[in-house]
MISE-720339 format. One record per residue: x negated, z, y of N, C-alpha, C in turn. Coordinates in steps of 0.05 Angstrom, whole numbers, plus 32768, in hexadecimal, padded with zeros to 4 digits. Last residue first. Example, Ala and Ser with C-alpha at 12.3 -4.5 7.8 and 13.67 -1.06 7.14 Angstrom:
! MISE-720339
7EFF808E7FD37EEF808F7FEB7EFE809D8001;7EF8809C7F8E7F0A809C7FA67EF8809C7FBE;
END
This chain:
! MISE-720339
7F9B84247F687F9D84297F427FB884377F3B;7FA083F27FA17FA784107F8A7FAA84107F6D;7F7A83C27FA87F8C83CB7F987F9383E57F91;7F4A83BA7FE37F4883C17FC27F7383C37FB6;7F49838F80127F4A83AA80107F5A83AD7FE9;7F12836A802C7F20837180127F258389800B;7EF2835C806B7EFA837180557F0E83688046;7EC58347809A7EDD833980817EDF83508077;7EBD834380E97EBD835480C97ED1834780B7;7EA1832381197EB7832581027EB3832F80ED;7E878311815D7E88831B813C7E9983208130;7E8482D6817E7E9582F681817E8B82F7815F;7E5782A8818E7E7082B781927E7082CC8189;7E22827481867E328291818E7E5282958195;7DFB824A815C7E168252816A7E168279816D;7DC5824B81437DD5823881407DE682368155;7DA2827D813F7DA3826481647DAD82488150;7DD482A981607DC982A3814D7DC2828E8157;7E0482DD816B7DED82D6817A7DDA82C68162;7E3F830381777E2682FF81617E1D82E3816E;7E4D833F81957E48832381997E36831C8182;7E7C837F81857E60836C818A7E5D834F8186;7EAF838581757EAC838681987E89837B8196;7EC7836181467EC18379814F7EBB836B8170;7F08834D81257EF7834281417EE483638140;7F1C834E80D97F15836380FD7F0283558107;7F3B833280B77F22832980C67F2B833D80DB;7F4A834880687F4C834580877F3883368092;7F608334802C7F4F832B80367F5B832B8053;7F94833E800F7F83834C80117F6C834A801F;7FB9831A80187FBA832A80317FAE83438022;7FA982D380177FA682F0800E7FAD82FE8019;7FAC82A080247FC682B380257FC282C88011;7F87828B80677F8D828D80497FAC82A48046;7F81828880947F8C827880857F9A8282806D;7F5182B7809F7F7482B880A87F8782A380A0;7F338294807F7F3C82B0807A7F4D82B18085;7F278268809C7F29826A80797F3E828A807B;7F10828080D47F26826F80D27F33826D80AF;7EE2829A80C67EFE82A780D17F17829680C8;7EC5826C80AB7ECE828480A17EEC829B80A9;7EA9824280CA7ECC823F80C57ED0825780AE;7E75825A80DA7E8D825080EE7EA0824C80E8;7E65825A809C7E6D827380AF7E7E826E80CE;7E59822B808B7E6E823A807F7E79825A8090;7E3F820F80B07E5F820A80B27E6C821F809F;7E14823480A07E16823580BF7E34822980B8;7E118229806A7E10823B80707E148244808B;7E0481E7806E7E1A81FB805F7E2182198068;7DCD81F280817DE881E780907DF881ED8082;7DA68231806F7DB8820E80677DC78209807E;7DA6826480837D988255807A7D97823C8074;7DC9829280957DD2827080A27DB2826B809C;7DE882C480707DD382B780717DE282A38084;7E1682F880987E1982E680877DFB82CB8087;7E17831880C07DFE832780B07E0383088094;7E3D830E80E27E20830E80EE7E0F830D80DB;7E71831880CE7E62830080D27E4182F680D9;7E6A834A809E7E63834180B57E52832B80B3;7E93836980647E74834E806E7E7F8352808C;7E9A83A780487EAE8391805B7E8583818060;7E8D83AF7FFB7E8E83B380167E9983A0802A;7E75838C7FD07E8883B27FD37E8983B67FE6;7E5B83677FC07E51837D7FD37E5D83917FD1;7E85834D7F997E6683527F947E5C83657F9F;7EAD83427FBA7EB183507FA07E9D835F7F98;7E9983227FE57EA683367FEA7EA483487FD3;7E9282F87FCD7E7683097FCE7E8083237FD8;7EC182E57FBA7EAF82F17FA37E9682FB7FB3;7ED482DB7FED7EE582EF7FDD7ED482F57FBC;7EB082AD7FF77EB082CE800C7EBD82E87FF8;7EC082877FD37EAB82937FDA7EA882AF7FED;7EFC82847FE37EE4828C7FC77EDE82A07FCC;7EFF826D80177F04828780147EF782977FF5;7EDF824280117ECC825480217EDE8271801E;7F0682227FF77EEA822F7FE97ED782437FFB;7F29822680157F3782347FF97F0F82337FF2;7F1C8203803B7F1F822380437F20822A8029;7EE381DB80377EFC81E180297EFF81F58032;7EC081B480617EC181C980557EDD81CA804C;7E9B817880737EBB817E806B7EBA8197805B;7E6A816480887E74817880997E9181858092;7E65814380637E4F815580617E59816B8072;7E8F8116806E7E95813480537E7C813E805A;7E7480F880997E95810F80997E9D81238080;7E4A80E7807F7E4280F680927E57810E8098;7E6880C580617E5980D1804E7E4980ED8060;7E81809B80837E9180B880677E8280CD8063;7E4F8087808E7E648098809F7E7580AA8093;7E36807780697E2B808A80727E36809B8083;7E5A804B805D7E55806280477E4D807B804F;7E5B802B80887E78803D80807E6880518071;7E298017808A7E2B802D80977E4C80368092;7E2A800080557E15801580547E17801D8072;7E4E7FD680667E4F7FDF804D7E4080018049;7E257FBB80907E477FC880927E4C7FD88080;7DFA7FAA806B7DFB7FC480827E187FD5808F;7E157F8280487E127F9D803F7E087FB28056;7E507F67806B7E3A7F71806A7E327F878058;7E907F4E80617E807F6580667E717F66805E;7EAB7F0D80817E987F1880607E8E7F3B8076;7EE87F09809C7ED07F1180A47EC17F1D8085;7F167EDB80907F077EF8808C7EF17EFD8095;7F317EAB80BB7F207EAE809F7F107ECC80A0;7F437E9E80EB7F517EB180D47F487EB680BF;7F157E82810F7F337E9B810D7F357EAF80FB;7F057E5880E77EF37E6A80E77F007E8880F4;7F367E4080EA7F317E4E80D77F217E5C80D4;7F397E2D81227F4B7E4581147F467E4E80F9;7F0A7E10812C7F0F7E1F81327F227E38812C;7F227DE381087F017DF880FC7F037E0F810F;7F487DCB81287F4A7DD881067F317DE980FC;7F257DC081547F437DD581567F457DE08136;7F0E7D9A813C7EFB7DB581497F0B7DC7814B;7F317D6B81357F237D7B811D7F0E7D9A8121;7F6D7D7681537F5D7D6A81587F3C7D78813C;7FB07D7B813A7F997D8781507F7D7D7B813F;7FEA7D4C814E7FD77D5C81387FBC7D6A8142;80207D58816B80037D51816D7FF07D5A8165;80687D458180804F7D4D8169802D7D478173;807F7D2A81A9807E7D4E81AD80687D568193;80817CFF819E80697D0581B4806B7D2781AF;80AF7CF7818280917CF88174807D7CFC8187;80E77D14818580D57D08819380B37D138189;81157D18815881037D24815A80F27D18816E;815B7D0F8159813D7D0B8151812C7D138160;819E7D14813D81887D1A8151816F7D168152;81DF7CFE812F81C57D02812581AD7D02813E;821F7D16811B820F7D11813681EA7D1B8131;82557D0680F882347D0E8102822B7D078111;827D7CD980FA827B7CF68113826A7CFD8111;826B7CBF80DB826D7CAD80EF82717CBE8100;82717CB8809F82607CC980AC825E7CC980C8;829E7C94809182A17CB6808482877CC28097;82887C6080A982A27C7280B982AB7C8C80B1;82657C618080825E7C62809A82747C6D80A9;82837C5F805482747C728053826C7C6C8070;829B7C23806382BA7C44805E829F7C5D805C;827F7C01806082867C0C808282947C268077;82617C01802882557C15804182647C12805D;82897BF58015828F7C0C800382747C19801C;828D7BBC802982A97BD0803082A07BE98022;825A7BA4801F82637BAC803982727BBD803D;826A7BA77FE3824A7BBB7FF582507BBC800E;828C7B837FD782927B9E7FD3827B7BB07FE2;82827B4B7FEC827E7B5C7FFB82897B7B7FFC;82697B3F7FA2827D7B387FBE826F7B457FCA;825E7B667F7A82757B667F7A82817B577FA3;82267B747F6C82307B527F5F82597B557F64;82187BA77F8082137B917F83821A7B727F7C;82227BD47F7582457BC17F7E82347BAC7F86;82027BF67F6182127BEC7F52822D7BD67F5C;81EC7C057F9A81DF7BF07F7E81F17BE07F65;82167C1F7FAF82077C137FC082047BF97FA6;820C7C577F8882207C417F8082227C277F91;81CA7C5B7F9481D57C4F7F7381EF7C417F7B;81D57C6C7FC381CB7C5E7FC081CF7C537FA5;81F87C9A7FBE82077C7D7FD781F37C657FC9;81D97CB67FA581F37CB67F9E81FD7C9D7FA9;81B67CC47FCC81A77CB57FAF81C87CB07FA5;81D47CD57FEE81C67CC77FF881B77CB57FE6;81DC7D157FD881F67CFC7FE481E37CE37FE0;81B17D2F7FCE81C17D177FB581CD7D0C7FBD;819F7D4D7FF6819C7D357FF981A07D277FE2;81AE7D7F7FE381BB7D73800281B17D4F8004;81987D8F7FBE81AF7D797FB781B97D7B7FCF;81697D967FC681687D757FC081867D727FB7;81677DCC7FD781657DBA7FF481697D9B7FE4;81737DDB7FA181857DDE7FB581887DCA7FD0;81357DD57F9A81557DC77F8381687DC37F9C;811F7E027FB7811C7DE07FB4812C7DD07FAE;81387E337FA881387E217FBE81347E097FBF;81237E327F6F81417E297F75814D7E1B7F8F;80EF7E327F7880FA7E1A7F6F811A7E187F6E;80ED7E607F8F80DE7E507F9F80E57E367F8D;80F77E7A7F6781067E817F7D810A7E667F8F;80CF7E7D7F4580EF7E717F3681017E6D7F50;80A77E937F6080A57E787F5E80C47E617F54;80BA7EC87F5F80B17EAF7F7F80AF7E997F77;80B87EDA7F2F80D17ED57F4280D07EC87F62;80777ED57F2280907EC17F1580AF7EBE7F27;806E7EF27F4E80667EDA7F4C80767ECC7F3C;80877F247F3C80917F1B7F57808A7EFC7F5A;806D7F327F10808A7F297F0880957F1E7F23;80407F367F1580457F217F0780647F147F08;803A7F5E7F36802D7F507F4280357F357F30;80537F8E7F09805D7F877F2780597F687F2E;801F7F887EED803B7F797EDF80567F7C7EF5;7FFC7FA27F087FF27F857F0180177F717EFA;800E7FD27F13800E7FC27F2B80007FA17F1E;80097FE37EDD80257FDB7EEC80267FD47F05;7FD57FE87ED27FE67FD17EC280017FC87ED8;7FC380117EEF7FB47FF47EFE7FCB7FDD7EEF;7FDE80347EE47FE8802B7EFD7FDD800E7EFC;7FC6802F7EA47FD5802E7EAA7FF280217EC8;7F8380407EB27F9B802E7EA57FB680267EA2;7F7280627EDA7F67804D7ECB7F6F80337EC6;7FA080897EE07F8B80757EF77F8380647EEB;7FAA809C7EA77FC6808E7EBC7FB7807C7ED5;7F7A80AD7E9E7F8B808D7E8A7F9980847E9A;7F8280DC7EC47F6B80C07EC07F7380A77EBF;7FA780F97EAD7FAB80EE7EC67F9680D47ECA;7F9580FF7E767FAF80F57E7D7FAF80EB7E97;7F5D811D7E807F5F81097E6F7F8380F37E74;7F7B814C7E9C7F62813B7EAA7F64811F7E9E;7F8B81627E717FA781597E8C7F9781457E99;7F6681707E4E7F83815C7E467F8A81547E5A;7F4981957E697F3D81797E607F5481657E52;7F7B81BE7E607F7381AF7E817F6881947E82;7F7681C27E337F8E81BA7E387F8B81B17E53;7F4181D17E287F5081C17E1A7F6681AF7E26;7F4382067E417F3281F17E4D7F3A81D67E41;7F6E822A7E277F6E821F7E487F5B820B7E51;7F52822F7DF67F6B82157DF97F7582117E11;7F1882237DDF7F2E822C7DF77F3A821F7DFC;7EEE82167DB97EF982317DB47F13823A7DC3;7F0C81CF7D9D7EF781DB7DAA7F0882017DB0;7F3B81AF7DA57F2681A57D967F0E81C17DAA;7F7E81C17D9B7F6E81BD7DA77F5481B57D95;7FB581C17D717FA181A17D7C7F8681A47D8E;7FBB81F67D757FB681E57D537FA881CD7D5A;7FC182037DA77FAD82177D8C7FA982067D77;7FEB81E57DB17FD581E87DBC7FC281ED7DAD;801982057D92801781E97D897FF481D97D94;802282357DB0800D82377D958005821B7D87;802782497DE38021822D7DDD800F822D7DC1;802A82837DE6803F82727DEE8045824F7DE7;7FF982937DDC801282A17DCF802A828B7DD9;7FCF82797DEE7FD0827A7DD37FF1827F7DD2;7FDE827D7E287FE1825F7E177FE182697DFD;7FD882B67E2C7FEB82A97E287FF682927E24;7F9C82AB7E247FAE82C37E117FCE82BF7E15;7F8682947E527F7F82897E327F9982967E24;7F9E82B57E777FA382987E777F9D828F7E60;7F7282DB7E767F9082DB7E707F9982C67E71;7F4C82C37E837F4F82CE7E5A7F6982D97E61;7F3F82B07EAC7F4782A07E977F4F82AD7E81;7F4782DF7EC57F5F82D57ECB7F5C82BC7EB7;7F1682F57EB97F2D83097EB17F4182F17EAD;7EF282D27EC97EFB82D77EB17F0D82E47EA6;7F0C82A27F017EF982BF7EF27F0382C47ED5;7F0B82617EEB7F16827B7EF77F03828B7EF0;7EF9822A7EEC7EE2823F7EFB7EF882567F01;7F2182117EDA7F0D82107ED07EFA82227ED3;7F38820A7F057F49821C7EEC7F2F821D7EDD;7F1E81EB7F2D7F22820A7F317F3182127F18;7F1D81BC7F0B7F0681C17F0A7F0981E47F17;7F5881B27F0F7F4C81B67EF87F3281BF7EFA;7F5C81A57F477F6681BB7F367F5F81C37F22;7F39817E7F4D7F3781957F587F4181AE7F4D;7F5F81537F357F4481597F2E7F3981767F3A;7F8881537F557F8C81577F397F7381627F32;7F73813B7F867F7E815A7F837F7E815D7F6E;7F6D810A7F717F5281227F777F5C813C7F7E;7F9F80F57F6C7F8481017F537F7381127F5D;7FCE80EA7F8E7FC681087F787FB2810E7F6E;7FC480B37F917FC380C47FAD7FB480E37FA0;7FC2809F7F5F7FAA809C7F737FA780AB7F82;7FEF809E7F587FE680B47F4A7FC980AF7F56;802D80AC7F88800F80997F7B800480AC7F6D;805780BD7FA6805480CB7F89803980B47F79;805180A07FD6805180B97FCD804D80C57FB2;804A806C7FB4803E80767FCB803E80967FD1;805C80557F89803A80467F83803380557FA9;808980767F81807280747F698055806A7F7A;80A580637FB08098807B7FB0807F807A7F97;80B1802D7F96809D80347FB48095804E7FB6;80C7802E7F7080B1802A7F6A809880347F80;810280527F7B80EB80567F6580C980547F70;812180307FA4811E804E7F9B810A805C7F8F;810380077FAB8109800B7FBF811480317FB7;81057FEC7F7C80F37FEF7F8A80F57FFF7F98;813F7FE97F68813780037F59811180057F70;814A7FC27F9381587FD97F9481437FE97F81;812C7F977F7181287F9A7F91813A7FB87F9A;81367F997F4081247F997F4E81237FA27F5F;816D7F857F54816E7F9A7F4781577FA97F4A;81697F537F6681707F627F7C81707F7D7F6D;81507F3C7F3D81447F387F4E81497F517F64;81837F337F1A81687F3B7F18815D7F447F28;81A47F117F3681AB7F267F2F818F7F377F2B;81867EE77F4381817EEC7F5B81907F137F51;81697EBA7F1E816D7ED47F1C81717EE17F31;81817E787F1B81757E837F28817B7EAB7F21;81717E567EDD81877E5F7EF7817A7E7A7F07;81567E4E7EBD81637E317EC581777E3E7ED6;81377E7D7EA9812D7E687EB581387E4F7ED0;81437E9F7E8B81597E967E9981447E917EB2;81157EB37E65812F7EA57E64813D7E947E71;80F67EBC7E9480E77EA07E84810E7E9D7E73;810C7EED7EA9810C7ED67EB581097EBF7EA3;81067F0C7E7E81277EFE7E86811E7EEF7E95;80D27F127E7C80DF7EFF7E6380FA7EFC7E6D;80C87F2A7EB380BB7F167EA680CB7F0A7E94;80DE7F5C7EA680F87F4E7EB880EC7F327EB4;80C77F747E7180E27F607E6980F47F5B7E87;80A27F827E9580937F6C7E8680AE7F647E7D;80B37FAB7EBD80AF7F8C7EBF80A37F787EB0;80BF7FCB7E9280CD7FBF7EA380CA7FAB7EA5;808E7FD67E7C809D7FD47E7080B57FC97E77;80737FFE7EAF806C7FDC7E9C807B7FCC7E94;809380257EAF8098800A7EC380887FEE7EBB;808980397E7F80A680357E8580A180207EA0;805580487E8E805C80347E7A8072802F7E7E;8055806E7EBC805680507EC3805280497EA9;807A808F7E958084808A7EB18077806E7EB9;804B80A17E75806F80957E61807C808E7E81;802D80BC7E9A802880A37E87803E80917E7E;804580E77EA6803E80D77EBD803A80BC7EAD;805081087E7D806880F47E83805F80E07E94;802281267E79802981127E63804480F87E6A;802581417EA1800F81287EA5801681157E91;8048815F7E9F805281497EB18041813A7EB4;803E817A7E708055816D7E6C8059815B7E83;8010819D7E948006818B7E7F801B81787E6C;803181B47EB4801C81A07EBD8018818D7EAF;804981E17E90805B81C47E9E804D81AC7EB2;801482007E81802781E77E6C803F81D07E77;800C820F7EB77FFB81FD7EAA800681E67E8D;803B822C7EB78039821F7ECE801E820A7EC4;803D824B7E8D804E82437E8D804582277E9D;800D82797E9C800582637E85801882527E82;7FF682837ED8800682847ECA800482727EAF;7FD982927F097FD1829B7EEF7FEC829F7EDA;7FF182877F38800182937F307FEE82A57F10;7FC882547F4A7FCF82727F617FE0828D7F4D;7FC782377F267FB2824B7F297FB5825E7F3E;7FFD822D7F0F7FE582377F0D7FD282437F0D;800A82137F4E801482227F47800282377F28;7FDD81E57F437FE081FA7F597FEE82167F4F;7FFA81CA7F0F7FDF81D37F167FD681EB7F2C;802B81BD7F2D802681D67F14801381DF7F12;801D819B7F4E802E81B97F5C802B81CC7F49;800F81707F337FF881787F408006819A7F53;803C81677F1A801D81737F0B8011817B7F24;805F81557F3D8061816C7F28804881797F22;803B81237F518043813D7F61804A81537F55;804981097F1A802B810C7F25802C81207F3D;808081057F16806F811D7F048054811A7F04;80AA80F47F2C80A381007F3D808881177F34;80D180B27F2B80BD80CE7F1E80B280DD7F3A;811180AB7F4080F6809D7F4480E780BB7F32;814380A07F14813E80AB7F23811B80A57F2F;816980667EED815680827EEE814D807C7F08;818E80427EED8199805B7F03818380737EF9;817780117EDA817D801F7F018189802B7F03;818580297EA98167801B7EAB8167802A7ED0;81A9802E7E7B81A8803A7E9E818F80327EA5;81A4801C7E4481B680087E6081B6801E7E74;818080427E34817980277E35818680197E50;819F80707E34818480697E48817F80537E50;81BA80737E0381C580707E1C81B380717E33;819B80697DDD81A980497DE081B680577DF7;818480A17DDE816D808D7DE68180806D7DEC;81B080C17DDB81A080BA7DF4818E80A97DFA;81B580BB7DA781CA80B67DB981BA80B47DD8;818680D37D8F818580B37D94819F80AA7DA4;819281067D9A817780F37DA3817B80E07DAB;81CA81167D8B81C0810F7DA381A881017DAE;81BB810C7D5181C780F87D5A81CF80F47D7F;819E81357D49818A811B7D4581A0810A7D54;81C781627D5281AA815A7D62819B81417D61;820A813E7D5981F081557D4881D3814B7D5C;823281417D88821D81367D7D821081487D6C;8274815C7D7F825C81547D8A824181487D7C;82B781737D7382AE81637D74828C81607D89;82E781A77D6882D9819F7D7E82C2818F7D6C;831B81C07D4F831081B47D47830281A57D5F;834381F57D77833F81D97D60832881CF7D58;8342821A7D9C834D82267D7E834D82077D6E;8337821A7DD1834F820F7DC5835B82137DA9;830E82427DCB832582417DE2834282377DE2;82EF823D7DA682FF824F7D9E831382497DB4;82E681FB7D7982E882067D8D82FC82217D92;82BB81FA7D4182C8820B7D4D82D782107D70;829B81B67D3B829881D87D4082B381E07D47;8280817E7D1B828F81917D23828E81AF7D22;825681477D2A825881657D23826F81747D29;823C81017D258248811D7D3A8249812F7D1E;820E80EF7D0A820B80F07D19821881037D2F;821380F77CD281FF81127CD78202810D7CF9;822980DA7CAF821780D07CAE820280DE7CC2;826880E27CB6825A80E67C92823980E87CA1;827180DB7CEC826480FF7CE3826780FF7CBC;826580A67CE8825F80BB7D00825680DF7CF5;829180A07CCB827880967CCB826280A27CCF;82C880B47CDC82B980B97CC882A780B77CCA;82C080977D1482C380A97D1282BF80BA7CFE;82CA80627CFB82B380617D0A82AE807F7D12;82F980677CE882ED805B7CD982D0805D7CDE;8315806A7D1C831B807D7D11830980797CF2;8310803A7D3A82FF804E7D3982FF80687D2C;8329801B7D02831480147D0E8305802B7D18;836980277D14835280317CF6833C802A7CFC;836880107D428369802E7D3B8361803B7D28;835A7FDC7D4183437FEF7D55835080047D40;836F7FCC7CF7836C7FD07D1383577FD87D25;83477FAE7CC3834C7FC37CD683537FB87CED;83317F7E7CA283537F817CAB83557F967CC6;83057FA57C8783137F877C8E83287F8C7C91;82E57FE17CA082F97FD57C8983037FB37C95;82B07FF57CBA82CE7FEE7CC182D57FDB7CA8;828980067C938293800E7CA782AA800C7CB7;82727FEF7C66828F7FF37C5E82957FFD7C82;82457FB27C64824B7FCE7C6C826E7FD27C66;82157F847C5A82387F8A7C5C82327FAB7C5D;81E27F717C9181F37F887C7482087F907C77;81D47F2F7CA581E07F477CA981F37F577C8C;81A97EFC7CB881B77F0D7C9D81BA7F2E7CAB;81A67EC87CE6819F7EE37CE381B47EEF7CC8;81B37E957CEB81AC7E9F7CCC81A47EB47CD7;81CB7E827D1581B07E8A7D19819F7E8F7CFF;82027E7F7D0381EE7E5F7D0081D27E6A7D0C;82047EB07CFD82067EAC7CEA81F77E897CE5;82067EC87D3481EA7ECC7D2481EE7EBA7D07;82327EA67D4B821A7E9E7D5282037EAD7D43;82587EC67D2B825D7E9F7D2682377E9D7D31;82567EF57D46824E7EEF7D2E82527ECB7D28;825C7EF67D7982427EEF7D7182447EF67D59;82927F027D7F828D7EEC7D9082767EE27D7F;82977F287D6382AD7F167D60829F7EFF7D63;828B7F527D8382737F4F7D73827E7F3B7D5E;82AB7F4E7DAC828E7F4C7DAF82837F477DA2;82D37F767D9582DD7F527DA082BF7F457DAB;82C57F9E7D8982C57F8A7D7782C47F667D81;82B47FB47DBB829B7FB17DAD82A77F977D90;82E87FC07DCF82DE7FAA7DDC82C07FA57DCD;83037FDA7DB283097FC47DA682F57FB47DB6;82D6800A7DA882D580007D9082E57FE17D9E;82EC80227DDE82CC80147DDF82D280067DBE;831E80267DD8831B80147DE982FD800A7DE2;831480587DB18323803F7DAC832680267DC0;82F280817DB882E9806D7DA982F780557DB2;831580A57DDA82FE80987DED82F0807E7DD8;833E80AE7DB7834380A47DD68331809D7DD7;832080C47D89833080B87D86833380A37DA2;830E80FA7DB282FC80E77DAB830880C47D9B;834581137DC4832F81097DD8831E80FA7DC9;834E811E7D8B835D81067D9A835380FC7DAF;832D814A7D7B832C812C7D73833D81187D85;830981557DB88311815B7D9F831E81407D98;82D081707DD782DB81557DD282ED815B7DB0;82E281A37E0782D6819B7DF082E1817D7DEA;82D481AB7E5582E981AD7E3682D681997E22;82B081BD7E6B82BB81CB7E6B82D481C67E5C;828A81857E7A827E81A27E62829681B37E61;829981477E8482A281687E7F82A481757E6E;825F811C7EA1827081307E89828B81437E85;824880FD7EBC826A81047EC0827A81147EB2;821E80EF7EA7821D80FF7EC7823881117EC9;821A81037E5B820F80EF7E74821F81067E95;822E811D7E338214812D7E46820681177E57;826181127E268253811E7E14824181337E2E;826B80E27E34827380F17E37826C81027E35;823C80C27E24823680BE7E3D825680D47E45;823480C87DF4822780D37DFE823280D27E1D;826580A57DE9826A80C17DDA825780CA7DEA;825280707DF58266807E7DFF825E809A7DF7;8227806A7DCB8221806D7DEC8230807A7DFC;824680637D998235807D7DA5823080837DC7;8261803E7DA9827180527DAA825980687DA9;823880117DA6824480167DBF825080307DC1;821F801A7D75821280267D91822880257DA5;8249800A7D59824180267D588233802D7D6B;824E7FD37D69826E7FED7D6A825E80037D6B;821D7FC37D4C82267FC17D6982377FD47D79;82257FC97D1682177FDB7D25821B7FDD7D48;823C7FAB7CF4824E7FB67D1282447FCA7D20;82237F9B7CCF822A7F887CDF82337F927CF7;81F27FD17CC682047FC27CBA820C7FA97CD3;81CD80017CD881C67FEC7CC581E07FD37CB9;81E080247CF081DB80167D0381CD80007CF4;81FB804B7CC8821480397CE081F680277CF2;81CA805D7CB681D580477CAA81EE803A7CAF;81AE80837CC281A580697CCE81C5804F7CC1;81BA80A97CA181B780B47CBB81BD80967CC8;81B980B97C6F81C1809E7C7781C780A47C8A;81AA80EE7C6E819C80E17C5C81A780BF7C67;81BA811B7C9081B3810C7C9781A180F27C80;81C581487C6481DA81447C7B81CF81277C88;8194814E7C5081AB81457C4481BC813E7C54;8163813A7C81816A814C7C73818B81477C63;813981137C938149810F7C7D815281257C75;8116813A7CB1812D81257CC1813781267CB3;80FB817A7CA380FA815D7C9E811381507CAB;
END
């Protein structure tokens, strides 16, 4: 259970007024602890932790100084707490925040033997969530994903290896592929609400952040690492785990049981290798389905709202080049009943502008085009509608290029189970060409096989011609040379 004694007011530095202090100093503590810069090679003892509280505690007070006057005319209600005492210094302060800390289960002390003192760290629950408030503010410095390529190498890996490890880290990178583009949903739906905030000024901070984590992250996401690109390999895989031989599934069943017993308890049905594949299938899907299609919708929203905030700052901008001019004009208006104050307040602005040097435009050089010129360019640039015969000969064209698209990995199969079957080396010659299948599957046979990376499976050239009234050339023996017992 969570609530275990040690942890019974687990929550309760983050239930009071100064909760603020406490994330910040947690954040710190983690970000020594087991962020990039760590050093694992000395312990945090007290004075090292003492040192690292006491700058983050004064600058979290003088912070949370500022916004209390403002929750309080907000009426937000906040729980007195004893955490920092009234009056406290920073020093009692973090040393106040340090109690806290480990009454309340978050750090822990151990034994250091090197130094022989008292060493200082997170307890486990209090690393969780130390990581989760230290995630939050690294937003741009995560790394781009890479766990629709993962999966689809574990998968492989897999089934070349008959491994049960290599299928469970498939089925952890389809689950992340999801929590990956929600996490970019999730993005751009709060760069959306900063914008509608900060409306009245231009986001250009924003914007360029975007535009950097794009440029690391997103572009690979929605191109190399696409999950569009991955699926039908994905799909493939699963459909060959699916069709192992039996030996190699029931070992594969036998060590998911033993290794993944959490499996065993959620599957729905007798096999938890078929289970667990119809899982990875089911995950990669949702992620096509739903998901990519969300985060290229909330991409597409957040660039429109920042084109348009953009596209009005510009505007603003170009109208205060021309306030001078509404400026001359009002005070122009106002010196009206003063004399010839309008003459003298426009020679002193005529003799202020009187080195510009103004240029114009010769109106012969314009000439609007004529109404057959305008029908003519648009009939130009206007799309061409596609036909349903257009339509129905692409189809037929694809559809002509896969009738002729063989797989080596399936023609090697196939050979390597009839191989199994006969007990003996095949000749090209003696292979059926009843089907068209059967005629391409034997012209790209040699080629499959020396591909491949069995090096139980040979091809000997013999010295007789094979002769067929599809095609001729040279003959070829396949053999599978057996395993010593």
């Amino acid at each position: 259970m969570f609530f275990e004694p040690d942890r019974l007011n687990f929550f309760r530095p983050l239930a009071g007024k100064h909760r603020g202090v406490v994330v910040a100093c947690v954040r710190a503590l983690y970000e020594r602890l087991h962020g990039p810069s760590a050093d694992y090679g000395q312990n945090l003892t007290r004075d090292g932790l003492r040192d690292l509280l006491l700058p983050v505690v004064q600058q979290a007070l003088q912070e949370a100084r500022q916004l209390l006057p403002q929750q309080d005319e907000a009426g937000v209600e906040l729980a007195d707490d004893d955490l920092i005492p009234a009056g406290a210094d920073d020093q009692q302060s973090s040393s106040a925040l340090l109690r806290t800390l480990l009454r309340d289960g978050w750090l822990e002390t151990f034994g250091d033997r090197a130094g022989l003192v008292t060493a200082y760290r997170f307890s486990r629950a209090g690393k969780l969530f130390a990581e989760a408030f230290w995630a939050i503010e690294r937003r741009s410095a995560r790394t781009r994903q890479r766990n629709v390529r993962s999966c689809r190498n574990a998968l492989n890996a897999a089934l070349r290896n008959v491994d049960a490890y290599d299928l469970i880290d498939a089925y952890d990178y389809a689950e992340k592929v999801i929590s990956d583009l929600s996490e970019g949903v999730d993005y751009f739906q709060e760069l959306v609400r900063r914008l509608m905030l900060e409306a009245s000024q231009t986001p250009w901070d924003g914007f360029m952040e975007f535009l950097d984590r794009f440029e690391k992250e997103f572009k690979k996401q929605l191109t190399a690492d696409s999950i569009e690109r991955h699926r039908q390999a994905i799909r493939d895989l699963i459909a060959r785990l699916h069709s192992l031989e039996h030996d190699k599934a029931q070992a594969l069943e036998d060590q998911l049981n033993d290794i993944a017993r959490w499996a065993s308890q959620e599957r729905q049905g007798p096999s938890t290798l078929d289970w667990m594949l119809d899982r990875i299938e089911e995950m990669v899907e949702a992620a096509c389905t739903t998901k990519h299609p969300e985060l290229i919708k909330a991409m597409s929203v957040y660039m429109q709202r920042a084109a348009s905030i953009v596209q009005q700052a510009l505007m603003l901008r170009g109208g205060h080049t021309r306030q001078a001019y509404s400026v001359a004009i009002s005070k122009t208006a106002k010196l009206s009943g003063a004399g010839n104050a309008q003459d003298a307040f426009l020679e002193r602005l005529g003799a202020a502008i009187a080195p510009a040097e103004i240029r114009l435009l010769d109106p012969a050089s314009f000439k609007l085009r004529s109404a057959s010129q305008r029908r003519k360019a648009l009939t130009v640039t206007a799309q061409p509608k596609v036909t349903r015969d257009a339509r129905l000969a692409a189809a037929m064209y694809r559809a002509e290029a896969d009738a002729f698209a063989l797989s080596n990995d399936d023609i090697v199969h196939r050979i390597r189970a009839e191989l199994r079957l006969r007990d003996r080396p095949i000749r090209l010659s003696n292979l059926p060409v009843a089907t068209t299948t059967d005629v391409l599957n034997n012209m790209q046979i040699v080629e499959a096989v020396r591909g491949a990376r069995d090096e139980r499976l040979t091809v000997q050239k013999l010295p007789s011609k094979l002769w067929n009234e599809f095609y001729a050339g040279d003959d070829y023996q396949i053999e599978m040379k057996h395993d010593p017992d």
